[in-house]
FILOZA-295995 format. One line per 10 residues: number of its first residue (from 1); their letters; for each residue x, y, z of N, C-alpha, C, O. Coordinates in steps of 0.2 Angstrom, whole numbers. Example, Ala and Ser with C-alpha at 12.3 -4.5 7.8 and 13.67 -1.06 7.14 Angstrom:
2
1) as) 66 -28 39 62 -22 39 66 -16 39 71 -17 42; 64 -11 35 68 -5 36 64 0 39 67 6 40
//
This chain:
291
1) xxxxxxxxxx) 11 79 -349 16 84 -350 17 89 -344 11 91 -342; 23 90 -341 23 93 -336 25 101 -336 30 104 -338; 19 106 -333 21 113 -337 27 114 -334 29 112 -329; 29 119 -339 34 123 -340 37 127 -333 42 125 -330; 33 132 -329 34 132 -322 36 127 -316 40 127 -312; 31 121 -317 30 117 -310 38 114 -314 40 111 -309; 42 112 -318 48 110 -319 53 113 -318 58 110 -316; 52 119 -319 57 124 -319 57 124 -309 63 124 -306; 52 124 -305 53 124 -298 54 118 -294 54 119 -288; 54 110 -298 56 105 -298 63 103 -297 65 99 -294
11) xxxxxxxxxx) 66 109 -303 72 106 -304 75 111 -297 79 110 -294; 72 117 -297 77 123 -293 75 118 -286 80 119 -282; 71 115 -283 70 111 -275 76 106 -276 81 104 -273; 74 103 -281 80 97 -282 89 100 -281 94 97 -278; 90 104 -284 94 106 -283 98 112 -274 103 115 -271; 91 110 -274 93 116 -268 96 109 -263 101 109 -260; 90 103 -263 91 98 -258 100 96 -261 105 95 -257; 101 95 -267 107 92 -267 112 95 -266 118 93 -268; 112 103 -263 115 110 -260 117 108 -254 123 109 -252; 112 106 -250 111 103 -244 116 98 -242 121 98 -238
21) xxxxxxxxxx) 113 93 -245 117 88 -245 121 86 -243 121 80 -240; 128 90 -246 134 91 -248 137 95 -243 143 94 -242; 133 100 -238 134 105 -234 138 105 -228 136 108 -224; 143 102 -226 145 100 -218 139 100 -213 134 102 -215; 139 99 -209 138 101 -202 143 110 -198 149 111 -197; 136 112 -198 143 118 -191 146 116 -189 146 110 -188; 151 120 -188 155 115 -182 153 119 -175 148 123 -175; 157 116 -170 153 115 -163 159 122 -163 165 122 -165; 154 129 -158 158 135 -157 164 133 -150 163 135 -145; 169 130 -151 172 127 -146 174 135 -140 176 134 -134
31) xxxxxxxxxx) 174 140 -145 176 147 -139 169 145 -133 170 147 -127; 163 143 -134 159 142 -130 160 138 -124 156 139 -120; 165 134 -124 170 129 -118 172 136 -114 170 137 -109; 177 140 -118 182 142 -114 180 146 -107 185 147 -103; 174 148 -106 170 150 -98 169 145 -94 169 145 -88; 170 140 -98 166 131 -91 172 132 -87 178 134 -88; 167 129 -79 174 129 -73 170 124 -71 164 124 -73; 174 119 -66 171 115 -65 175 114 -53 181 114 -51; 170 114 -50 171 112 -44 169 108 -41 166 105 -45; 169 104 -34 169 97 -33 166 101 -25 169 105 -22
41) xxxxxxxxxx) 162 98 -25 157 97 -18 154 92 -17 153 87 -21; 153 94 -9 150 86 -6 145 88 0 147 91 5; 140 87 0 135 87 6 137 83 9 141 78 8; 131 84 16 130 78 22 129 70 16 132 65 15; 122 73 15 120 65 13 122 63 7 121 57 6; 126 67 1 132 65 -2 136 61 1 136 55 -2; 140 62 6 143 59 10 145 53 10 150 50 7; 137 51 14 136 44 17 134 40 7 137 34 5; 131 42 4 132 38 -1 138 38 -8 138 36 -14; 144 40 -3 149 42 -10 147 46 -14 151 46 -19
51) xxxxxxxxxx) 143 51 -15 144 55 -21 146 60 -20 147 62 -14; 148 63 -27 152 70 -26 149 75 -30 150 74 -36; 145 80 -28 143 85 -34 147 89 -37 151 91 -34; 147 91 -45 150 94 -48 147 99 -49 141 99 -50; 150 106 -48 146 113 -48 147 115 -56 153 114 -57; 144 117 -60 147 118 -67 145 123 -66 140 124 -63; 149 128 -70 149 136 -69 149 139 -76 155 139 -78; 145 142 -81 146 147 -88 149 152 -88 145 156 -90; 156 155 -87 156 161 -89 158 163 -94 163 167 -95; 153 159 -100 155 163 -106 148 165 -108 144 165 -104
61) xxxxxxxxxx) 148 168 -116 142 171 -118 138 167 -118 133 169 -115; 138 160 -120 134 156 -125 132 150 -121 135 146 -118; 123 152 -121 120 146 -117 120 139 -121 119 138 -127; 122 134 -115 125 128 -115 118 126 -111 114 129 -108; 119 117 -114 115 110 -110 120 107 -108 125 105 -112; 120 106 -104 125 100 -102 121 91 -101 117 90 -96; 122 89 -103 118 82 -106 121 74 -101 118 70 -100; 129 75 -99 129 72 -93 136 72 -91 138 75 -96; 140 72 -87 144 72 -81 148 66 -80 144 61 -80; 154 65 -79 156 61 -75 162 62 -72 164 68 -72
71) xxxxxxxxxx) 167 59 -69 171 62 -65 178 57 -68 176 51 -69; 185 60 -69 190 56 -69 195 55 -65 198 60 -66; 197 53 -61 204 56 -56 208 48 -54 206 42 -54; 214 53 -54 219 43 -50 218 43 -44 222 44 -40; 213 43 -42 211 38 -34 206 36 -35 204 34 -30; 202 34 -42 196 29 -42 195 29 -47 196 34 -50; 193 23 -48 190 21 -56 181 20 -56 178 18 -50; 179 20 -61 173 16 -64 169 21 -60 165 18 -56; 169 26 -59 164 32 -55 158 31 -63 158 28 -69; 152 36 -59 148 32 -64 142 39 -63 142 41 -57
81) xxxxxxxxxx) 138 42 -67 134 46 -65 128 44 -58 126 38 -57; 126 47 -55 122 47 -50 113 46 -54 109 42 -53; 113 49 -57 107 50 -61 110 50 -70 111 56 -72; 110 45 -76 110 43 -82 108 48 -85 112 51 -89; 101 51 -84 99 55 -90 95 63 -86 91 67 -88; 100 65 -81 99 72 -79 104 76 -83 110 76 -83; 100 81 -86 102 89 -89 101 95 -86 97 95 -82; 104 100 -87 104 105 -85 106 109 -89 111 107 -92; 103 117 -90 103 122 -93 107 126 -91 106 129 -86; 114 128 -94 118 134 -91 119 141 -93 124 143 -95
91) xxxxxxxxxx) 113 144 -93 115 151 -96 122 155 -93 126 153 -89; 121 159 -97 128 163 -95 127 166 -87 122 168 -84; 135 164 -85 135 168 -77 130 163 -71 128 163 -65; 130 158 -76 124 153 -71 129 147 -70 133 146 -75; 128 143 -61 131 137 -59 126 130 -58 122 131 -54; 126 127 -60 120 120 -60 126 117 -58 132 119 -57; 123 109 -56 126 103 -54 124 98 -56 119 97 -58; 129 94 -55 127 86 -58 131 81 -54 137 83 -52; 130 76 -52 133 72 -48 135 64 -50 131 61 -54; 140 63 -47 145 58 -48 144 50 -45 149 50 -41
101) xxxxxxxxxx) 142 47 -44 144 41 -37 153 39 -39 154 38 -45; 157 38 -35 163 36 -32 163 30 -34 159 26 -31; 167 27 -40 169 18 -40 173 16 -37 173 19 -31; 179 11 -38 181 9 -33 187 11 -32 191 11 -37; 189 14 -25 193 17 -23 202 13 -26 203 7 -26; 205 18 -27 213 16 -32 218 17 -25 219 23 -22; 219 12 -23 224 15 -14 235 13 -17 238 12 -22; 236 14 -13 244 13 -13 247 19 -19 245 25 -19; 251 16 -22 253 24 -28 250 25 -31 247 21 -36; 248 31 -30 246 36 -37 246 38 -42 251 41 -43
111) xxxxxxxxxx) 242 38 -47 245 39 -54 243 48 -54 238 51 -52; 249 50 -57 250 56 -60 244 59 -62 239 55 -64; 243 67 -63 236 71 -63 231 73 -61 228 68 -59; 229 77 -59 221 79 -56 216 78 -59 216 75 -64; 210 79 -56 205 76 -57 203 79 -61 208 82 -64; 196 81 -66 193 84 -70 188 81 -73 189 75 -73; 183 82 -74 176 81 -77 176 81 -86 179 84 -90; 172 78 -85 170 76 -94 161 76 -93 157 72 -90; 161 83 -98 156 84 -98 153 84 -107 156 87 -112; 147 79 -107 145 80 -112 139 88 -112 135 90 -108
121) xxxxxxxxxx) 141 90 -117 135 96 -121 134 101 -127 136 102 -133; 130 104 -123 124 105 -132 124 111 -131 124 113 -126; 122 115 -138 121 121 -140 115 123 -141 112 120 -146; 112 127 -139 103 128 -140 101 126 -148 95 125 -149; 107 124 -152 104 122 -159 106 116 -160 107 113 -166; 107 113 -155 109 107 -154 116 104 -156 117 98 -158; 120 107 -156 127 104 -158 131 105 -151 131 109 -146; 133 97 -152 136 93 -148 143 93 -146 147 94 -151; 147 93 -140 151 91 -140 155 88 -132 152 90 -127; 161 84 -132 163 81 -128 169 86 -125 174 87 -128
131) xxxxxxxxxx) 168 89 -118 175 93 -116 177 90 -108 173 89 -103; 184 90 -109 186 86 -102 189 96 -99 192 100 -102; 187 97 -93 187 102 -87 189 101 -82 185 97 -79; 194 103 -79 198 102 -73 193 104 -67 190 110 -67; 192 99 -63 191 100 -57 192 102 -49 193 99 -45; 193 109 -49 194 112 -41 191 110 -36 185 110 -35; 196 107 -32 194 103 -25 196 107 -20 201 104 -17; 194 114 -18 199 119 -14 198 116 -6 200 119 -1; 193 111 -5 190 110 1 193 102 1 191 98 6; 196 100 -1 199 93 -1 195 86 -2 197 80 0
141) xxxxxxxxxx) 186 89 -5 183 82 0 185 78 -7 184 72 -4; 188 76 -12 191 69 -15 196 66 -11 198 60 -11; 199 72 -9 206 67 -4 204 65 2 206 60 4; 199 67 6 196 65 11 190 57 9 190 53 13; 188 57 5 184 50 2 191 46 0 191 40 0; 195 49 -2 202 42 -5 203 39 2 203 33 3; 205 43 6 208 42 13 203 38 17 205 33 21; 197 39 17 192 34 21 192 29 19 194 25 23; 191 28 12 189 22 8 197 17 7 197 11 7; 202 22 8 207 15 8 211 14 16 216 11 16
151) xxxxxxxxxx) 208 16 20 207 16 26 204 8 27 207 3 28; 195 10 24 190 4 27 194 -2 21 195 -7 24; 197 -1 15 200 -6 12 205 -11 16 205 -17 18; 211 -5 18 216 -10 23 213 -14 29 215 -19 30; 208 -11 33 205 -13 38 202 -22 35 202 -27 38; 198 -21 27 193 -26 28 198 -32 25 196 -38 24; 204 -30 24 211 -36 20 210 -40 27 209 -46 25; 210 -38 32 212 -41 39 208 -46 44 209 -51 47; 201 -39 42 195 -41 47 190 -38 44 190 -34 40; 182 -41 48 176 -38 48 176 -35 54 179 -37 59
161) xxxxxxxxxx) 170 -29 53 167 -25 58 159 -25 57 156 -24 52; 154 -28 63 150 -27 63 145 -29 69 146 -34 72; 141 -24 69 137 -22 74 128 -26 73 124 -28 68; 127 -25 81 121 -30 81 115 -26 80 114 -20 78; 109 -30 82 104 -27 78 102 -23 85 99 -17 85; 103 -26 89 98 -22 95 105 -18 100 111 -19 101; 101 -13 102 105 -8 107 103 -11 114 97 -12 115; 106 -11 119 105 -14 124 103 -7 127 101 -3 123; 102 -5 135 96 -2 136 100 -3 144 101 -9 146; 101 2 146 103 1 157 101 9 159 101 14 155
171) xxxxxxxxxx) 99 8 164 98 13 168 105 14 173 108 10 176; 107 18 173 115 20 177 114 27 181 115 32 177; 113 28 186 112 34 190 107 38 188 108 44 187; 101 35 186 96 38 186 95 41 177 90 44 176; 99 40 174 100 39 167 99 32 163 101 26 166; 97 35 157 95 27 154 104 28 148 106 33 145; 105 24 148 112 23 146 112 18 138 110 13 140; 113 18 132 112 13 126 119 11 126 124 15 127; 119 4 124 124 1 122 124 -4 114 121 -9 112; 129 -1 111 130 -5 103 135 -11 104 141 -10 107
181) xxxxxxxxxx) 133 -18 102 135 -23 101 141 -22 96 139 -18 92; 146 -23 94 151 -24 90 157 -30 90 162 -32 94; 155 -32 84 160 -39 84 163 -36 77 161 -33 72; 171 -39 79 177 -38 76 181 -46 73 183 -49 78; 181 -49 68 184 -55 67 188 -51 61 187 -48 57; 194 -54 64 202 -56 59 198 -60 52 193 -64 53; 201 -59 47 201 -64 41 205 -68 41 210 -66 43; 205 -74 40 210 -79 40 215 -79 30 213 -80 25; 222 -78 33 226 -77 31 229 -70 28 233 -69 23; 224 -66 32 225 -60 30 229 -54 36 231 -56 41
191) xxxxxxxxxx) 230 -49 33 236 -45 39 234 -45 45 229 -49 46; 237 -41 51 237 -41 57 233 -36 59 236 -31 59; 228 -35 60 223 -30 63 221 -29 70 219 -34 73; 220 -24 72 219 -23 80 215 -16 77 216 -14 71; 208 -15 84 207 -7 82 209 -4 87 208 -7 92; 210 -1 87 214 6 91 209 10 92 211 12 98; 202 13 90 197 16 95 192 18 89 193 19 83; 186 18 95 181 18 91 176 25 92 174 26 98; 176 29 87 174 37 89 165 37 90 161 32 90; 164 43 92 158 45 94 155 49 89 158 52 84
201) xxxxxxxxxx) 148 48 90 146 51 84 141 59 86 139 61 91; 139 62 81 136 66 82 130 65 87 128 70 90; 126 59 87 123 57 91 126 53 97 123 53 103; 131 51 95 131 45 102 138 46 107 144 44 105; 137 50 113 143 51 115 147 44 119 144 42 124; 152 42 118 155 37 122 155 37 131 159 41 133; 153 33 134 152 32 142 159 34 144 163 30 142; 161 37 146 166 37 151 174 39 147 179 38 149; 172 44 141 179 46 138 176 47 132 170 46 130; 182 51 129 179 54 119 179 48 115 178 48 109
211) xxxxxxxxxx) 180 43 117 182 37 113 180 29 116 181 28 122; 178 25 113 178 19 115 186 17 114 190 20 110; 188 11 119 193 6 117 193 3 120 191 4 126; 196 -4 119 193 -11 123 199 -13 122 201 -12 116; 204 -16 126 210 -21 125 207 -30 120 211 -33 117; 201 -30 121 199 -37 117 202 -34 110 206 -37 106; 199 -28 107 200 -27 102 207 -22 98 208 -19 92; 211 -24 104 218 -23 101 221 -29 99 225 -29 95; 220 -34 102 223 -42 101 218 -46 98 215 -48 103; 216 -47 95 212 -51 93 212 -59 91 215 -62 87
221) xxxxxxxxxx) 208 -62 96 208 -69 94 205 -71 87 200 -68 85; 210 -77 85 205 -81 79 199 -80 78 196 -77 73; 196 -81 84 187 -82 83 185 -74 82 180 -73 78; 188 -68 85 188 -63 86 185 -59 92 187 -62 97; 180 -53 94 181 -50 98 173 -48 99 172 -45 94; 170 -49 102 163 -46 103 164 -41 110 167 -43 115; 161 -32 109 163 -29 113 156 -24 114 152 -22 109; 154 -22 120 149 -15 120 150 -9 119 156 -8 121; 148 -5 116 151 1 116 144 7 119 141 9 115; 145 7 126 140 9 131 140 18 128 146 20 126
231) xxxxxxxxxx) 133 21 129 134 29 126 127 32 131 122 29 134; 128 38 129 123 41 130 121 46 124 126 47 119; 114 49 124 114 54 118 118 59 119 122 59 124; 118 64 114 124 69 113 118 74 113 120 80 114; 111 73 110 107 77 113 99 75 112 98 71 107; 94 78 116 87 75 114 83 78 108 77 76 108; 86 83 103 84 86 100 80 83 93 84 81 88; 71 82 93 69 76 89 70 79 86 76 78 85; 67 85 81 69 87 75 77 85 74 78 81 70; 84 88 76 91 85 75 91 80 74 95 78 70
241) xxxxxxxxxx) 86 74 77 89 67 78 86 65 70 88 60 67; 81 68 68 77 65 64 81 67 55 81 64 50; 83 75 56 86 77 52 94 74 50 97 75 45; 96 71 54 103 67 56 106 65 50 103 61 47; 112 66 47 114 61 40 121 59 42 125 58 38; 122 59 48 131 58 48 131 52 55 134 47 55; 125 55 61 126 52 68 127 44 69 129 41 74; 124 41 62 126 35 64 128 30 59 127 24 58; 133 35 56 139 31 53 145 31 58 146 37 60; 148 27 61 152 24 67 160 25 64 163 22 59
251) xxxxxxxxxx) 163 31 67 170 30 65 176 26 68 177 26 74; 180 22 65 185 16 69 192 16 65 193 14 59; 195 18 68 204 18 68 205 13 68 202 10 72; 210 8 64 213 4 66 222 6 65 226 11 63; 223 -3 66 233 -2 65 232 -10 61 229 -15 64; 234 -10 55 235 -14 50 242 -17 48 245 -13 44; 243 -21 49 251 -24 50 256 -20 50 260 -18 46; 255 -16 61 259 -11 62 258 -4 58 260 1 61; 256 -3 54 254 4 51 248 8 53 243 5 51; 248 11 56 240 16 58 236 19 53 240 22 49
261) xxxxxxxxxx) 231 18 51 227 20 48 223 27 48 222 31 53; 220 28 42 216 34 45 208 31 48 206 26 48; 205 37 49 196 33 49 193 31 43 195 33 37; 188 26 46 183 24 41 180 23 43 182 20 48; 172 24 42 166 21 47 163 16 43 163 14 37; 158 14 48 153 9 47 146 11 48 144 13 54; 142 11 43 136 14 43 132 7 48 133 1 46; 128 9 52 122 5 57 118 2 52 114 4 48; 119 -3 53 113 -7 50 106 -6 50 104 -5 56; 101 -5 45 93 -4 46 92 -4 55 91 0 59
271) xxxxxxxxxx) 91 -11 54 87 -13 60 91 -12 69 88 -12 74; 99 -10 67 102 -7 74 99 0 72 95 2 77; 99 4 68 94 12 67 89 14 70 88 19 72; 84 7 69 78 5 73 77 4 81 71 6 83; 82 2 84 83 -1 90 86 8 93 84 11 98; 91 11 88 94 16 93 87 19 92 85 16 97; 82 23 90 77 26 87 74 23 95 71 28 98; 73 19 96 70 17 102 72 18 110 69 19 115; 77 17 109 82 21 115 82 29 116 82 31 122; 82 32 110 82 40 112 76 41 114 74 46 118
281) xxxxxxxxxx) 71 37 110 63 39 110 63 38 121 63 43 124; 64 33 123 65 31 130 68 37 135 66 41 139; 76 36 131 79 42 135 78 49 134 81 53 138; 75 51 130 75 59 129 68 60 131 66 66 133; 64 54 131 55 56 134 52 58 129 49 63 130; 52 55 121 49 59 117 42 52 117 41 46 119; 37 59 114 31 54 115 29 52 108 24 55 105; 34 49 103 30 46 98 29 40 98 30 37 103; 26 37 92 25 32 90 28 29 84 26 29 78; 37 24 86 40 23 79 37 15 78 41 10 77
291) x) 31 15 77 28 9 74 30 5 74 26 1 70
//
């Protein structure tokens, strides 16, 4: 027999649980959204790997977790978090970031709308919620990545671009001079492509003017065009050269069945990296050892 007390507080838990039970869930304080701003930044090494960081800003009362990030906009699809399970804390009057990689660039018409972020998050008691947030780009770098990217698109309909492994190496009035191999081949059956000029970079100033250009690589034969593009450094500064995130991505203009293009570059392959690395080390007279 069960006494009288421990039943009497049997039945009051049981009924409290089935109180419970029946109870909704909070709902999510959505006034908590109405502080979120969201801005679009890009660093140097952002850059070269297509990302875009999202700046998230709190200006409301109530601390937020933001759980993950992504980017939506009509000039690219399948964008994708940079890092799957990065969070960040946003107290009030606080800016954290979260970053995007860039899918595949959307060229020709435009579909209607700005960009904006969809951000999942959480409230310090854990409730959850999905808000989409307009993204400010007051520095343009999304329209600048659409512009590259369907630049290097029209270009590659046409033709391949690509650079060899080694830097050639001349002594010229008492200067050691480096030269990048580049071979340009037409695709077969694809548009009419010529390059129009190949830029310098924060490292690599071009021999003999602001600009490489070759008449081989305005007309292009079937088989294509193998051409030098002779330079000297832009400076011998080892620390600069070493810190470098831009000098040896290579910018190139083309003209794509009669239309001009904007730039797009071609990032150096490993081992042409290796070879210029050897060249500066030569000509600027540094004494290390690149292994």
């Amino acid at each position: 027999m069960v006494p009288r007390r421990a039943a009497a507080l049997a039945c009051a838990l049981a009924a409290s649980l089935a109180a419970a039970a029946c109870t909704p869930p909070a709902p999510f304080p959505h006034e908590a959204l109405d502080g979120l701003s969201v801005e679009v930044y890009q660093g140097r090494i952002d850059w070269g790997e297509r990302v875009i960081e999202l700046r998230i800003t709190n200006d409301g009362e109530v601390p937020l977790v933001v759980t993950g990030a992504n980017l939506e906009a009509p000039i690219t699809a399948q964008n994708e978090p940079k890092t799957a399970d990065r969070t960040v804390a946003l107290r009030p009057g606080i800016t954290r970031a979260m970053y995007v990689r860039l899918g595949v660039p959307l060229c020709g018409e435009i579909g209607d709308g700005g960009a904006h972020a969809v951000l999942d998050v959480e409230t310090e008691d854990g409730l959850a919620a999905r808000v989409e947030v307009p993204a400010a780009d007051p520095d343009g770098y999304l329209d600048r990545a659409h512009s590259e990217d369907c630049a290097e698109q029209a270009f590659a309909a046409g033709a391949t671009a690509t650079f060899g492994d080694d830097v050639r190496i001349e002594e010229r009035d008492g200067h050691l001079v480096g030269g990048l191999e580049l071979t340009v081949v037409p695709v077969p059956g694809g548009p009419e492509v010529s390059v129009a000029e190949v830029g310098g970079t924060q490292l690599l100033a071009p021999l003999g003017g602001p600009v490489w250009s070759d008449p081989a690589l305005l007309d292009l034969p079937d088989d294509g065009a193998r051409v030098t593009l002779w330079f000297t450094a832009v400076r011998c500064d080892q620390h600069a050269y070493a810190d470098d995130k831009r000098g040896k991505f290579v910018p190139i203009r083309s003209v794509v069945d009669g239309v001009a293009e904007d730039l797009f570059y071609v990032h150096l392959p490993q081992a042409t990296r290796r070879s210029l690395g050897e060249y500066f080390a030569l000509a600027c007279g540094w004494d290390v050892d690149l292994g």
